[in-house]
Structures are given as C-alpha cells and as structure tokens.
N, CA, C and O atoms as CSV, one atom per row, in Angstrom:
chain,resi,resn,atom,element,x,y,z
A,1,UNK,N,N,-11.356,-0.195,13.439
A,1,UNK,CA,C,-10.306,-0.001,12.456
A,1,UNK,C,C,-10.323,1.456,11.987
A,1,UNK,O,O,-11.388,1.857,11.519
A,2,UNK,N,N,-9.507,2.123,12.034
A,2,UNK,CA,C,-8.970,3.467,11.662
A,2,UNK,C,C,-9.008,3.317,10.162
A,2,UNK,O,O,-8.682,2.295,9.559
A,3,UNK,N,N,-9.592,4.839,9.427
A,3,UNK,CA,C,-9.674,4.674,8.127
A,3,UNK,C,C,-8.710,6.375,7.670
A,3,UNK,O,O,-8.837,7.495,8.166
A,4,UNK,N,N,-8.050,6.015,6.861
A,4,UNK,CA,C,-7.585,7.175,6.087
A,4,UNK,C,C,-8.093,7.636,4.380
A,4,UNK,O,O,-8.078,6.941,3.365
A,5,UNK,N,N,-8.494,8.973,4.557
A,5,UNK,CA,C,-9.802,9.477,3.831
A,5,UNK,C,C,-8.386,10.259,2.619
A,5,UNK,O,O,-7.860,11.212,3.192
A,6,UNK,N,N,-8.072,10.128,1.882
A,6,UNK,CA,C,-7.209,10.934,1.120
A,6,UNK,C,C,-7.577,11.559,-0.643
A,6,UNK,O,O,-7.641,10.885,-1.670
A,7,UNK,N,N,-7.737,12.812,-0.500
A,7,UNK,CA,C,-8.177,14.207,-1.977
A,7,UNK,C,C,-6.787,14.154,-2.339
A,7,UNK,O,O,-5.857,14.584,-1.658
A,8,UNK,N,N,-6.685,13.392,-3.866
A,8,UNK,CA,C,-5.185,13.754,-4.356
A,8,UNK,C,C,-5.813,15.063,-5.464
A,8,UNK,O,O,-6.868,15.315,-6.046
A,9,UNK,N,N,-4.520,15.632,-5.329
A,9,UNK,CA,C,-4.639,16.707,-6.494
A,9,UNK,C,C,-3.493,16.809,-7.052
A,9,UNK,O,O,-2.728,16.021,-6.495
A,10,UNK,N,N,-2.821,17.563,-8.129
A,10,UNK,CA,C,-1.707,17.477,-8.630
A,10,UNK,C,C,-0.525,18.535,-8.056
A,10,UNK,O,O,0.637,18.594,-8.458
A,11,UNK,N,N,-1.161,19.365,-6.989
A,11,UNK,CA,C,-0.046,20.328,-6.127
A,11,UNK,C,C,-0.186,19.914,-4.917
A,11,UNK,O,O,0.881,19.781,-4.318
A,12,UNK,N,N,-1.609,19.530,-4.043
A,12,UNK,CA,C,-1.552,18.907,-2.819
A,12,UNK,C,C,-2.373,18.064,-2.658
A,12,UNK,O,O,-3.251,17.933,-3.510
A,13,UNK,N,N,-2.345,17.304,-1.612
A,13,UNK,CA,C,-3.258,15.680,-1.144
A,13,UNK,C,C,-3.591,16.789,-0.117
A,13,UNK,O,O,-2.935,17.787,0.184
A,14,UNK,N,N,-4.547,16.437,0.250
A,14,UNK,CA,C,-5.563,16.293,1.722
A,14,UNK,C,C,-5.642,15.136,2.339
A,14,UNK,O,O,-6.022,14.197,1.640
A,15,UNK,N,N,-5.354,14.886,3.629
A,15,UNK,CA,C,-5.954,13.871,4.509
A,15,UNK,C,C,-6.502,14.513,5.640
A,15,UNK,O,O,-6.474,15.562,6.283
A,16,UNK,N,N,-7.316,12.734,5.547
A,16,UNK,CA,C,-8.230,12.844,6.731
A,16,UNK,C,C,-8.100,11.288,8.217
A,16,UNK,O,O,-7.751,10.109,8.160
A,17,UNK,N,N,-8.409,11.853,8.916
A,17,UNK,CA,C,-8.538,10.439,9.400
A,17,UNK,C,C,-9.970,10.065,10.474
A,17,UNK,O,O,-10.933,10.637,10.985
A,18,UNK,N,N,-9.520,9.100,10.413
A,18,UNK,CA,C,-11.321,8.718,11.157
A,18,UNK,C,C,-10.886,8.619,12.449
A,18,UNK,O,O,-9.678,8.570,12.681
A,19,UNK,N,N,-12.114,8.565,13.766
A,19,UNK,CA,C,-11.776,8.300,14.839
A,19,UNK,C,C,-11.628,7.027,15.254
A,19,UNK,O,O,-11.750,6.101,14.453
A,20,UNK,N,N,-11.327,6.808,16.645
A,20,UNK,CA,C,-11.294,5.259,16.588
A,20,UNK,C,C,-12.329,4.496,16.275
A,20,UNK,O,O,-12.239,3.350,15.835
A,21,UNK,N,N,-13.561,5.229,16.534
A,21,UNK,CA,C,-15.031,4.366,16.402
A,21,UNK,C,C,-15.349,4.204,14.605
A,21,UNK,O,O,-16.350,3.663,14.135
A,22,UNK,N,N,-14.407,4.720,13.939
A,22,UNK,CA,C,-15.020,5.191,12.753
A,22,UNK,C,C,-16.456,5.397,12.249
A,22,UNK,O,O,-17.273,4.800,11.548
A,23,UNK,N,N,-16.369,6.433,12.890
A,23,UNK,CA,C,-17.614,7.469,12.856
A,23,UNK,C,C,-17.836,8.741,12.399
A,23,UNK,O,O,-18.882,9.160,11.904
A,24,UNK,N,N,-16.592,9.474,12.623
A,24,UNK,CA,C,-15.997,10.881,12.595
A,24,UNK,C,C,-14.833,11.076,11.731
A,24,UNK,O,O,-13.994,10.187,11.871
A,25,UNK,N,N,-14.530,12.010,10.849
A,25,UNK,CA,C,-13.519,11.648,9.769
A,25,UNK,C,C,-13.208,13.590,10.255
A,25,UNK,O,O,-13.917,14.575,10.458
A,26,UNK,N,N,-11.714,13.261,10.249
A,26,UNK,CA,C,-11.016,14.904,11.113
A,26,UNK,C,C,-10.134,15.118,9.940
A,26,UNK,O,O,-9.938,14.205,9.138
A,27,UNK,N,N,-9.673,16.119,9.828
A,27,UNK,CA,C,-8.981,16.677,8.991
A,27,UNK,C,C,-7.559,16.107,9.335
A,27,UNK,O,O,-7.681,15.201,10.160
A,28,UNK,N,N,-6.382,16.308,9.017
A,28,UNK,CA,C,-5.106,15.969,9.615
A,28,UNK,C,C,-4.010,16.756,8.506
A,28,UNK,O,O,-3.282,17.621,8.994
A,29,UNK,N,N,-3.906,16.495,7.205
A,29,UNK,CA,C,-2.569,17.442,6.743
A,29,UNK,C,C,-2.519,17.580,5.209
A,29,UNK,O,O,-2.744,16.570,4.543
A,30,UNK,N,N,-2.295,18.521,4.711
A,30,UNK,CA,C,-2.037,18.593,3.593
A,30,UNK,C,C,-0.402,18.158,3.261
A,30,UNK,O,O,0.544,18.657,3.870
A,31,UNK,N,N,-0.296,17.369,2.430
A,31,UNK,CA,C,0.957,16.854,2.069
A,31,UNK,C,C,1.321,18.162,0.330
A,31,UNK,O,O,0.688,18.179,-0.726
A,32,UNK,N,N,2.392,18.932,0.699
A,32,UNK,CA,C,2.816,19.640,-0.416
A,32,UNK,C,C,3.570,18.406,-1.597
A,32,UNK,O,O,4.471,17.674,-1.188
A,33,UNK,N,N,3.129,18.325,-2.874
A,33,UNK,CA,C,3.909,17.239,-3.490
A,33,UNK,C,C,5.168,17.600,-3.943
A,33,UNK,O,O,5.935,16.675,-4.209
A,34,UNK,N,N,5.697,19.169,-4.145
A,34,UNK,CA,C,6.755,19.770,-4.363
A,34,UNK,C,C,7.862,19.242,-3.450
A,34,UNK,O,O,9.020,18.971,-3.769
A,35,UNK,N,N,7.188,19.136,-2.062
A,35,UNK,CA,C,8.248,19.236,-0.892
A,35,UNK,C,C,8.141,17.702,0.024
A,35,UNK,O,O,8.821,17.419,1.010
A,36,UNK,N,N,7.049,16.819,-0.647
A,36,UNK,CA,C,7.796,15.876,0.001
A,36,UNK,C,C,6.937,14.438,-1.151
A,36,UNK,O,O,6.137,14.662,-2.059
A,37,UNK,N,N,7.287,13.488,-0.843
A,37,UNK,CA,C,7.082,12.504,-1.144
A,37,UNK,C,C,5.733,11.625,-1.294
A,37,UNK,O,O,5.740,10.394,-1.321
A,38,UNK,N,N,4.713,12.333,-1.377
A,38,UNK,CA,C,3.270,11.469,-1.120
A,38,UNK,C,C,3.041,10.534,-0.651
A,38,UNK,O,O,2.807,10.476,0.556
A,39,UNK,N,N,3.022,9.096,-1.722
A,39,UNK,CA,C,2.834,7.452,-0.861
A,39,UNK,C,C,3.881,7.320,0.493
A,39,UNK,O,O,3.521,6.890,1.589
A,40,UNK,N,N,5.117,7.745,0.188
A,40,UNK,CA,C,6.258,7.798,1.894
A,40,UNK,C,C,5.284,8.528,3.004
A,40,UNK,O,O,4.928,8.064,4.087
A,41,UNK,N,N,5.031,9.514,2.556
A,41,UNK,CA,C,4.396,10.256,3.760
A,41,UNK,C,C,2.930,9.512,4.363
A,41,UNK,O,O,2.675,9.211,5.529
A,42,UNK,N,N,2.168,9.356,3.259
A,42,UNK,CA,C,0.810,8.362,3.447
A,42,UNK,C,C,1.308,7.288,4.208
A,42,UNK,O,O,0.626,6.847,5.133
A,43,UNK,N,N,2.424,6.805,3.934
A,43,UNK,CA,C,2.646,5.429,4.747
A,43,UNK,C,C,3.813,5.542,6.004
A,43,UNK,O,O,4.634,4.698,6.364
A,44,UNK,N,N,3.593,6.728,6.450
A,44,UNK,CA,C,4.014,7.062,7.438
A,44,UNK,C,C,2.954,7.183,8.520
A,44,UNK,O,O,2.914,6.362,9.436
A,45,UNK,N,N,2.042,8.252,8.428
A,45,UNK,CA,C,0.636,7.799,8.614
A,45,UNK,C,C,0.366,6.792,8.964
A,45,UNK,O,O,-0.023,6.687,10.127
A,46,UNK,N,N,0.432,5.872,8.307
A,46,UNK,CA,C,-0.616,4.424,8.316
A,46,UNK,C,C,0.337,4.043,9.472
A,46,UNK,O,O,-0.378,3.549,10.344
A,47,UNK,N,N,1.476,4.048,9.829
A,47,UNK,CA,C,1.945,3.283,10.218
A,47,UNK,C,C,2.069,3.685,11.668
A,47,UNK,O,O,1.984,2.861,12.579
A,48,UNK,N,N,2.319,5.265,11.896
A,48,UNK,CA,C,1.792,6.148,12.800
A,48,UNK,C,C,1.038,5.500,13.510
A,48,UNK,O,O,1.362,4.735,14.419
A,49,UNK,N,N,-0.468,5.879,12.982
A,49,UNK,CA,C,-1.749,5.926,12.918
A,49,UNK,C,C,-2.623,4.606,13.127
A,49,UNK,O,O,-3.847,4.576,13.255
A,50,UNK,N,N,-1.541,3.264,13.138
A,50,UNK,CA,C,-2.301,1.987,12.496
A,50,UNK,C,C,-3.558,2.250,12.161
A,50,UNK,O,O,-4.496,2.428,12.938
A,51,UNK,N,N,-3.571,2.271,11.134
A,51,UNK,CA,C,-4.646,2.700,9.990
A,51,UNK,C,C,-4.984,1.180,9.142
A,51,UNK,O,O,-4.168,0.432,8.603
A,52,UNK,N,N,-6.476,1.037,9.244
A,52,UNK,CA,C,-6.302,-0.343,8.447
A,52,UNK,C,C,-6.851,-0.146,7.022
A,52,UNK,O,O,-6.600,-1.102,6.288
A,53,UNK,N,N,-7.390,0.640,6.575
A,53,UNK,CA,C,-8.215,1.142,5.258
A,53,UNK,C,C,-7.778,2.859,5.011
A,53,UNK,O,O,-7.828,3.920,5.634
A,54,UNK,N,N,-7.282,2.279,3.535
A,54,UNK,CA,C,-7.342,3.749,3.081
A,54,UNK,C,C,-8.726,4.102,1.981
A,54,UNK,O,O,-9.460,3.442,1.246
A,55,UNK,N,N,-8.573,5.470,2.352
A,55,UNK,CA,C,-10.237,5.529,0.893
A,55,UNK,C,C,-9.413,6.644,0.330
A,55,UNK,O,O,-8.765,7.518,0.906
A,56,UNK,N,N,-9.610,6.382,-0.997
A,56,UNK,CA,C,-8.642,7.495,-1.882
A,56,UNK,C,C,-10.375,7.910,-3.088
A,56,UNK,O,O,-11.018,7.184,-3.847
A,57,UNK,N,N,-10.513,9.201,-2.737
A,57,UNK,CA,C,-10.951,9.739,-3.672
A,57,UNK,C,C,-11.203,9.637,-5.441
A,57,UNK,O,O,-10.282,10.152,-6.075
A,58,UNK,N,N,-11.908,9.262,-5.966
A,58,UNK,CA,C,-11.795,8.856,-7.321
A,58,UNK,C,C,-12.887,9.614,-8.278
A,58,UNK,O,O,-14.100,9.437,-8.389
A,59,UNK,N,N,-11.940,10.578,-8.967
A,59,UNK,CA,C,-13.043,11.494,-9.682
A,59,UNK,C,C,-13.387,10.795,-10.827
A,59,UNK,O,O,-12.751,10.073,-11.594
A,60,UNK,N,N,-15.361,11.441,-10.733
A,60,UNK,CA,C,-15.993,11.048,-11.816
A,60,UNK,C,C,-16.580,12.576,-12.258
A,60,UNK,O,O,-16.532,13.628,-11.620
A,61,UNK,N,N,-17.186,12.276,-13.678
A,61,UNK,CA,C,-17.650,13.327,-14.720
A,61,UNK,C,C,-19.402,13.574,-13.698
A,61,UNK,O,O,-19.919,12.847,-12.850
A,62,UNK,N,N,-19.674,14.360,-14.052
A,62,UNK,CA,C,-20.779,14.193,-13.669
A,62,UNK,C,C,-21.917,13.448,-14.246
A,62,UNK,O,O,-22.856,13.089,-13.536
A,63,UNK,N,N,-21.865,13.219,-15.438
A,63,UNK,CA,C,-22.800,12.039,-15.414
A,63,UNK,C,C,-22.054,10.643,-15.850
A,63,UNK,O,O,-22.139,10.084,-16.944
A,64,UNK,N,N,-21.077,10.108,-14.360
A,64,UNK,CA,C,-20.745,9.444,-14.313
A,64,UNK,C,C,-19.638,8.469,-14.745
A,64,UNK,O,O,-19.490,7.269,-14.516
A,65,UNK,N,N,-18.827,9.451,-15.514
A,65,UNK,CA,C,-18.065,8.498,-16.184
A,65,UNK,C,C,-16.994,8.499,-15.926
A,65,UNK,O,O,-16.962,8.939,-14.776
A,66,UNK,N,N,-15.796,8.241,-16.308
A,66,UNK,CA,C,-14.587,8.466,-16.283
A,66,UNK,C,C,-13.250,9.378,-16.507
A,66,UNK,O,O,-12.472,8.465,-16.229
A,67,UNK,N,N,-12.679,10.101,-16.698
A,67,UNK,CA,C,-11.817,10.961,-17.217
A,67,UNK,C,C,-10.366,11.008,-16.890
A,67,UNK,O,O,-9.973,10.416,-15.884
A,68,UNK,N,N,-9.839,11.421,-17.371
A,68,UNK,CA,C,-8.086,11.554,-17.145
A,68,UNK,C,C,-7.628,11.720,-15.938
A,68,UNK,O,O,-6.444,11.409,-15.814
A,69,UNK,N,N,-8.384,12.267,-14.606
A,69,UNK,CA,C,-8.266,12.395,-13.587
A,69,UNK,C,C,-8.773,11.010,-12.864
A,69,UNK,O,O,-8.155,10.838,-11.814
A,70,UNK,N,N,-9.389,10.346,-13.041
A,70,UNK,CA,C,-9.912,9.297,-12.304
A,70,UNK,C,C,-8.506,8.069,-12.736
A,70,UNK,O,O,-7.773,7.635,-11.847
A,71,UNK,N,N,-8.353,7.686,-14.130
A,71,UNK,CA,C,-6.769,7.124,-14.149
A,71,UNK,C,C,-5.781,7.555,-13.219
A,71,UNK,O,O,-5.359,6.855,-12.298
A,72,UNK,N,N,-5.340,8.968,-13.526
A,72,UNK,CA,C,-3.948,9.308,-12.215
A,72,UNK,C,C,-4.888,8.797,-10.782
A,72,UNK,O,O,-4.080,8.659,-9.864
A,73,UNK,N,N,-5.514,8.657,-10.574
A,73,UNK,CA,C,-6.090,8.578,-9.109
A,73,UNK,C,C,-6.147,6.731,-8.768
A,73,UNK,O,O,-5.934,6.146,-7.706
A,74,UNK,N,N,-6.528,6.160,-10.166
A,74,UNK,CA,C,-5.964,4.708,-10.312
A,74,UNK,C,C,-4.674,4.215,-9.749
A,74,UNK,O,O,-4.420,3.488,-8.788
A,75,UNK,N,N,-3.782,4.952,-10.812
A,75,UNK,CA,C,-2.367,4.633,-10.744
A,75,UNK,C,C,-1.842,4.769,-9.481
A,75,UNK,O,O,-1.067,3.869,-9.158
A,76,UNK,N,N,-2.085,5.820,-8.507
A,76,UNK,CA,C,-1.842,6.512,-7.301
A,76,UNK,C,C,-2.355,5.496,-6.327
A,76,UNK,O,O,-1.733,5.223,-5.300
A,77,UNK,N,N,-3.300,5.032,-6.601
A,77,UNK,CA,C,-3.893,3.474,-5.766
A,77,UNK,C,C,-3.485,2.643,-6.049
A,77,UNK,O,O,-4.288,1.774,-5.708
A,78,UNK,N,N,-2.646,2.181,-6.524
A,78,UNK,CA,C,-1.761,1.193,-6.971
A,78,UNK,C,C,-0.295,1.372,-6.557
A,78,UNK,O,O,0.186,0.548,-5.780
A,79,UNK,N,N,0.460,2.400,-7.024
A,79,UNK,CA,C,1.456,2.817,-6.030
A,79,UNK,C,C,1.277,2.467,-4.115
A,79,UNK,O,O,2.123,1.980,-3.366
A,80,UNK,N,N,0.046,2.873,-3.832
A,80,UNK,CA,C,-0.148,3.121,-2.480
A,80,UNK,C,C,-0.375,1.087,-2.151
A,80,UNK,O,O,0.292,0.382,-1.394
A,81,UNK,N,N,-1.277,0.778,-2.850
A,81,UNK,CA,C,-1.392,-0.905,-2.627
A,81,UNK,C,C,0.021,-1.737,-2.629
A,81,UNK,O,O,0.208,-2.725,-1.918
A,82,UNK,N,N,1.055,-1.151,-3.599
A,82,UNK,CA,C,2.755,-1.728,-3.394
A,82,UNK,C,C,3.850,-1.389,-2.226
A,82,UNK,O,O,5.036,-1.704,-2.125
A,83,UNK,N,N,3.028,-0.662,-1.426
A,83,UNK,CA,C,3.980,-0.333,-0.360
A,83,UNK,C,C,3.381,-0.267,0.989
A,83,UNK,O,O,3.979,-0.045,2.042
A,84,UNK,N,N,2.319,-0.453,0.844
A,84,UNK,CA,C,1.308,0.035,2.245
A,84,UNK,C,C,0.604,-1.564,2.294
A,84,UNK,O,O,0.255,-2.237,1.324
A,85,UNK,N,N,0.536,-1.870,3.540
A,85,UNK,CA,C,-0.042,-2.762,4.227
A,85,UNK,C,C,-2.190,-3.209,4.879
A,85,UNK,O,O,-2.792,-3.936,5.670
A,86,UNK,N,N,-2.471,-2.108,3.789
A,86,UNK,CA,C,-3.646,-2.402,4.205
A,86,UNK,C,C,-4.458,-1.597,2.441
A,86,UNK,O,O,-4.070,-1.016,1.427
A,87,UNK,N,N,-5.996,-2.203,3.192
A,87,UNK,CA,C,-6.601,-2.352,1.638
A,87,UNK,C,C,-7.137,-0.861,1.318
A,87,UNK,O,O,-7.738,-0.209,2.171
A,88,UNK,N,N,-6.872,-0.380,0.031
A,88,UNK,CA,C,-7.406,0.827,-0.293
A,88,UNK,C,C,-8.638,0.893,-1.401
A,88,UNK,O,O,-8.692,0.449,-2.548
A,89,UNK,N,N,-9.445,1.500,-0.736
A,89,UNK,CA,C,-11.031,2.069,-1.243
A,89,UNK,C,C,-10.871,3.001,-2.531
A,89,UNK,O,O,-10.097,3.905,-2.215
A,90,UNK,N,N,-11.243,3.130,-3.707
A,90,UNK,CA,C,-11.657,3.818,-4.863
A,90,UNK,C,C,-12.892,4.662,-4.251
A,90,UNK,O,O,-13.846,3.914,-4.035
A,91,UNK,N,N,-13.162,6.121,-3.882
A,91,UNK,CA,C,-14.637,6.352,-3.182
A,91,UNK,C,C,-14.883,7.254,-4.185
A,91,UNK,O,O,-13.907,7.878,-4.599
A,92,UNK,N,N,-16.258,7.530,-4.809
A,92,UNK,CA,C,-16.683,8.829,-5.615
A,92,UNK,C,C,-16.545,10.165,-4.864
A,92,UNK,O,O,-17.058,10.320,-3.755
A,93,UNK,N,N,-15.874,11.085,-5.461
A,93,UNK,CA,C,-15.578,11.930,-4.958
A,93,UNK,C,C,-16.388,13.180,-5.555
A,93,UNK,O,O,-16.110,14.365,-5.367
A,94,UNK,N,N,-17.382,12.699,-6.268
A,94,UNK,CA,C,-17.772,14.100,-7.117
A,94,UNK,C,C,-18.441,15.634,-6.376
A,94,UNK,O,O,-19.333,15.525,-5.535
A,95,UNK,N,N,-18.158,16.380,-6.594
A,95,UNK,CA,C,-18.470,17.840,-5.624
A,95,UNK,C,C,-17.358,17.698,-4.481
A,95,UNK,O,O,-16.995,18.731,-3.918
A,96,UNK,N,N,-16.888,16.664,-4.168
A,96,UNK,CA,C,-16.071,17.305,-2.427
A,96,UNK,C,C,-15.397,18.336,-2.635
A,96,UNK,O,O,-15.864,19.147,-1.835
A,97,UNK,N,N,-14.318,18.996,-3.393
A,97,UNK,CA,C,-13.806,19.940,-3.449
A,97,UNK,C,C,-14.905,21.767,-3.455
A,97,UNK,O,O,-14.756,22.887,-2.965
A,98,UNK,N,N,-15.662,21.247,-4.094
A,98,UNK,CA,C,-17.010,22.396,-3.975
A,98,UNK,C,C,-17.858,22.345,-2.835
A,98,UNK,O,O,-18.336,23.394,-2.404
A,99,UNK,N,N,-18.108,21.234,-2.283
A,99,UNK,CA,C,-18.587,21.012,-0.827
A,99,UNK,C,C,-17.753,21.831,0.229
A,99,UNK,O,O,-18.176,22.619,1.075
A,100,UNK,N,N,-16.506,21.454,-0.028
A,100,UNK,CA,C,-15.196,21.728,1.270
A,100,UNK,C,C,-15.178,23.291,0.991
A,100,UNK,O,O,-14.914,24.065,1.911
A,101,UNK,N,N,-15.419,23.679,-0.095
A,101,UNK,CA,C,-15.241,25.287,-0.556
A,101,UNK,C,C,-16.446,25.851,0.274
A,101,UNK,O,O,-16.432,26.602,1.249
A,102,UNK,N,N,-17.441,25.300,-0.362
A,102,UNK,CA,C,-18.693,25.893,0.496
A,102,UNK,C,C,-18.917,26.086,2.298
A,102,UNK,O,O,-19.363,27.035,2.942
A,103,UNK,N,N,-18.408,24.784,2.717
A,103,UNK,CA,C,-18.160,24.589,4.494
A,103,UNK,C,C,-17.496,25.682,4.884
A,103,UNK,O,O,-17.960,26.424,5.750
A,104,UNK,N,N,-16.307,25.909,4.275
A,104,UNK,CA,C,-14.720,27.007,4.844
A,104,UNK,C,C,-15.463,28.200,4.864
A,104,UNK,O,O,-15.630,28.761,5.947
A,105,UNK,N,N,-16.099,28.839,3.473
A,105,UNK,CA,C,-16.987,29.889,3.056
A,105,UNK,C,C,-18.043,30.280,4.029
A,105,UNK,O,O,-18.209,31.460,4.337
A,106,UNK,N,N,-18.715,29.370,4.490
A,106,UNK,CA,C,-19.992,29.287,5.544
A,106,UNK,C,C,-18.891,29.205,6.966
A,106,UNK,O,O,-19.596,29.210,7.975
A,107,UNK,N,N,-18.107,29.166,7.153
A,107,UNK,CA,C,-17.351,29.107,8.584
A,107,UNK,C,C,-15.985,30.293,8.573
A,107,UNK,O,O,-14.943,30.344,9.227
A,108,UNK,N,N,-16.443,30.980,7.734
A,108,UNK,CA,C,-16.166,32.920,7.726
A,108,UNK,C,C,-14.930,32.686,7.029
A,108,UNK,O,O,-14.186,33.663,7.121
A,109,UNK,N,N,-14.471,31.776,6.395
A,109,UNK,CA,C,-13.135,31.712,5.903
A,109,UNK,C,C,-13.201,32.525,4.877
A,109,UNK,O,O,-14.329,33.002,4.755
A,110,UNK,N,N,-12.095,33.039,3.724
A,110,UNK,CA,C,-12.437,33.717,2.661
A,110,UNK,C,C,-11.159,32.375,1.866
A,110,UNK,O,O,-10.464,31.504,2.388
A,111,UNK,N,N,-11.369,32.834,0.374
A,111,UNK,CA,C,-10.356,31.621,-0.649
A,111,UNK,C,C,-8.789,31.268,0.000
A,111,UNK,O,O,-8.171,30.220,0.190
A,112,UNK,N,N,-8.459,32.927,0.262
A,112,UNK,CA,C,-7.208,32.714,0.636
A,112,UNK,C,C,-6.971,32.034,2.012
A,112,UNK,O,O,-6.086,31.248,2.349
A,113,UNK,N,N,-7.957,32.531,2.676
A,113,UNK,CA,C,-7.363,31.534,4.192
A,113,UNK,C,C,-7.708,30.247,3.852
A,113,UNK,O,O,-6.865,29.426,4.215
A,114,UNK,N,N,-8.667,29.791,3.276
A,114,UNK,CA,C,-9.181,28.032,3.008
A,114,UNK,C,C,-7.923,27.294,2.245
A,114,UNK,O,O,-7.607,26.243,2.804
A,115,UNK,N,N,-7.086,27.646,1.005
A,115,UNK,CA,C,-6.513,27.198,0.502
A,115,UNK,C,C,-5.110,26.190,1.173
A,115,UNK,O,O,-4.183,25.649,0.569
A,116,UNK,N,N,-5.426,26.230,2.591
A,116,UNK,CA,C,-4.375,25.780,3.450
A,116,UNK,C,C,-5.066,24.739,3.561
A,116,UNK,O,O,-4.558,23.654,3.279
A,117,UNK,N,N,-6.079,24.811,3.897
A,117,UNK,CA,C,-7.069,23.161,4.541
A,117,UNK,C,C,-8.478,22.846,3.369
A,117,UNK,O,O,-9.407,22.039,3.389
A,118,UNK,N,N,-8.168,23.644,2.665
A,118,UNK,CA,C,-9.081,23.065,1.825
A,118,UNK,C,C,-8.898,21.581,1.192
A,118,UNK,O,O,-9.911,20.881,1.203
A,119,UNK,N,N,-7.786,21.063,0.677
A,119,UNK,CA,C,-7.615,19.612,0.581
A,119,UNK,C,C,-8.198,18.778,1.603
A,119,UNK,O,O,-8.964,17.847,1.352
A,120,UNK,N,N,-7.799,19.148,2.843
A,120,UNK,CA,C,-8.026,17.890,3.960
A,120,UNK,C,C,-9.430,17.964,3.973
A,120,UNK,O,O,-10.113,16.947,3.851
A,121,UNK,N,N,-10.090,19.481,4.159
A,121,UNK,CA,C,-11.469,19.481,4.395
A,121,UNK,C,C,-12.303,18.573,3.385
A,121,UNK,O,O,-13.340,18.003,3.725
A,122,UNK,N,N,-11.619,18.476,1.811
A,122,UNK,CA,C,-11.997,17.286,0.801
A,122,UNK,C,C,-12.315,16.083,1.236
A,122,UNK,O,O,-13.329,15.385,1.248
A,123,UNK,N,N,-10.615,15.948,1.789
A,123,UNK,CA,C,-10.457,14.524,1.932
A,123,UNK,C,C,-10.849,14.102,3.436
A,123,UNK,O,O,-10.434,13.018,3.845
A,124,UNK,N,N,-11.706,14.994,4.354
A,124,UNK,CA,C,-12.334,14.277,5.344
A,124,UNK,C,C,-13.792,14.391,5.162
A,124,UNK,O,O,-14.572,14.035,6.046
A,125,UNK,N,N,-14.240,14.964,3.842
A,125,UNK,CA,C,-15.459,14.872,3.512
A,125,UNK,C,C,-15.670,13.200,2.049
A,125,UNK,O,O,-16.754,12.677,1.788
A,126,UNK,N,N,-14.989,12.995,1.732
A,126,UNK,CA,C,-14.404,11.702,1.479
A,126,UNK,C,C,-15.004,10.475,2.222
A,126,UNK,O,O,-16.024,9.787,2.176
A,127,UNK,N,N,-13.716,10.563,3.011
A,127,UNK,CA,C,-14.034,9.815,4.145
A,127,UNK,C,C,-14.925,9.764,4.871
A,127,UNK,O,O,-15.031,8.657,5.400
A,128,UNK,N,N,-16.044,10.860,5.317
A,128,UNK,CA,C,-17.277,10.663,5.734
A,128,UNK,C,C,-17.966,10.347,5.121
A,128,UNK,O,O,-18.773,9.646,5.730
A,129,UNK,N,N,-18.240,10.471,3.870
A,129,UNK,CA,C,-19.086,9.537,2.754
A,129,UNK,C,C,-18.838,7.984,2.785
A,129,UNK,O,O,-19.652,7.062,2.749
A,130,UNK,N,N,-17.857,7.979,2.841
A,130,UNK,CA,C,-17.507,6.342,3.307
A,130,UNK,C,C,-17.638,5.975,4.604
A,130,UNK,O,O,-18.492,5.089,4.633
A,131,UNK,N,N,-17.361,6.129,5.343
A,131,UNK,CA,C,-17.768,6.320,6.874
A,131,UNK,C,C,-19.168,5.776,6.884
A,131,UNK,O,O,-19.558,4.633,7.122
A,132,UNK,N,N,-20.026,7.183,6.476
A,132,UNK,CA,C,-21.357,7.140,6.840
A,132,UNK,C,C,-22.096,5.529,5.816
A,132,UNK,O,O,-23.048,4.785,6.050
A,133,UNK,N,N,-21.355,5.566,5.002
A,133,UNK,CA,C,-21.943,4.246,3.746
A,133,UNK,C,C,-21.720,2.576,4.620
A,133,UNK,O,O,-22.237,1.498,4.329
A,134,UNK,N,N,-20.780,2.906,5.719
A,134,UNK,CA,C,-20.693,1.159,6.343
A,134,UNK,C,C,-21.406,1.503,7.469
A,134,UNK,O,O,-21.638,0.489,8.126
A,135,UNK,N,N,-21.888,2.578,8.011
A,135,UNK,CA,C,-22.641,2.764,8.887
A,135,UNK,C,C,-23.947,2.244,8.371
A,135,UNK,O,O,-24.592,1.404,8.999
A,136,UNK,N,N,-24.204,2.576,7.611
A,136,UNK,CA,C,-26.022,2.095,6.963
A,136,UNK,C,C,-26.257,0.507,6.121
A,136,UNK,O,O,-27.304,-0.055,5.797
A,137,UNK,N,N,-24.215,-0.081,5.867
A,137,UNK,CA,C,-24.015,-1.080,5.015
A,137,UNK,C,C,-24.804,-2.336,6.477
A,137,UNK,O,O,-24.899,-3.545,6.267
C-alpha cells in the first residue's frame, strides 16, 4: 500500500510519497496554496497514485503539547477524511522542518535554492518516520 507523507504550512504543503514496498518515502511536489486548491490537488494524487494512507504531519510544542498549529492541521485532516477515500495518519512532526533545513544545507544547497523543496523534503521526512515506525511495528 502506497503512503502519502504530507508538511502543511500556511503558504505551501510538501508531499511525499512512498515506494511501492513502503520503505522509501521520495519527495514529489510542493502544492502553492495561493495557486491552487490543496485537499483537490491531494486527492488527485491519491487517486493518481492509488495511495491507500495518508500521514499528515501534526505539530507539537516541544515538550509535547499542543498549539494553534496542531488544530489547523486537525481541521485539514478532516477536510482531507470528507473527500478522500482512504485513512489519514496524525504523525508528530516535531523538528522535520529543521531536519529538512539541515539535509538541503549538508547537500550544498543554500536557503534560497532549498525554499523550493524544502516542504516536500519535510513531508518525506514525515513519512519516513512513519514508514520506518510499521517497519519495527
């Protein structure tokens, strides 16, 4: 089963997708929210893609708790559960965006070139956290 790994943010999403073995979680697209539609596009994807699991990113505080960002990321999983055909994952997302910064940084990128794939690089580091978690489940 194909898994889709998705970093919402409030200017762009990152996706990711897994391979067929779900093993490997690849980068695939930043969705601009200015210029197109988010859940339409996600469930274009899925449908693309037959994708049977989505994992949507869900920020926590660092010591654990909740915040205003982890709600919009609720609501956004709920939108996505009313129109999309398969079950979506809540995954802790804490550091991926500083992780994905650090990878681009260490692979000679500088801010400005990363800011293109820095979402997906999130949201397929996401998804490898989940990935790797049913691998050991």
């Amino acid at each position: 089963m194909k898994a889709l790994g998705i970093d919402l943010g409030e200017a762009r999403i990152g996706v990711a997708i897994s391979d067929d073995l779900g093993m490997m979680a690849h980068p695939v697209e930043t969705i601009v929210v200015k210029e197109r539609e988010p859940v339409a596009r996600i469930a274009e994807i899925v449908a693309r893609d037959k994708i049977g699991m989505l994992v949507l990113g869900l920020p926590r505080n660092m010591d654990g708790t909740y915040g205003p960002a982890s709600e919009k990321a609720r609501a956004f999983a709920e939108k996505l559960r009313a129109i999309i055909p398969c079950e979506v994952k809540l995954w802790d997302e804490r550091l991926t965006s500083v992780a994905a910064q650090k990878s681009l940084h260490a692979a000679g990128r500088n801010v400005k070139q990363s800011r293109a794939v820095i979402d997906q690089v999130a949201a397929q580091m996401i998804l490898q956290g989940w990935l790797d978690s049913q691998a050991m489940g």
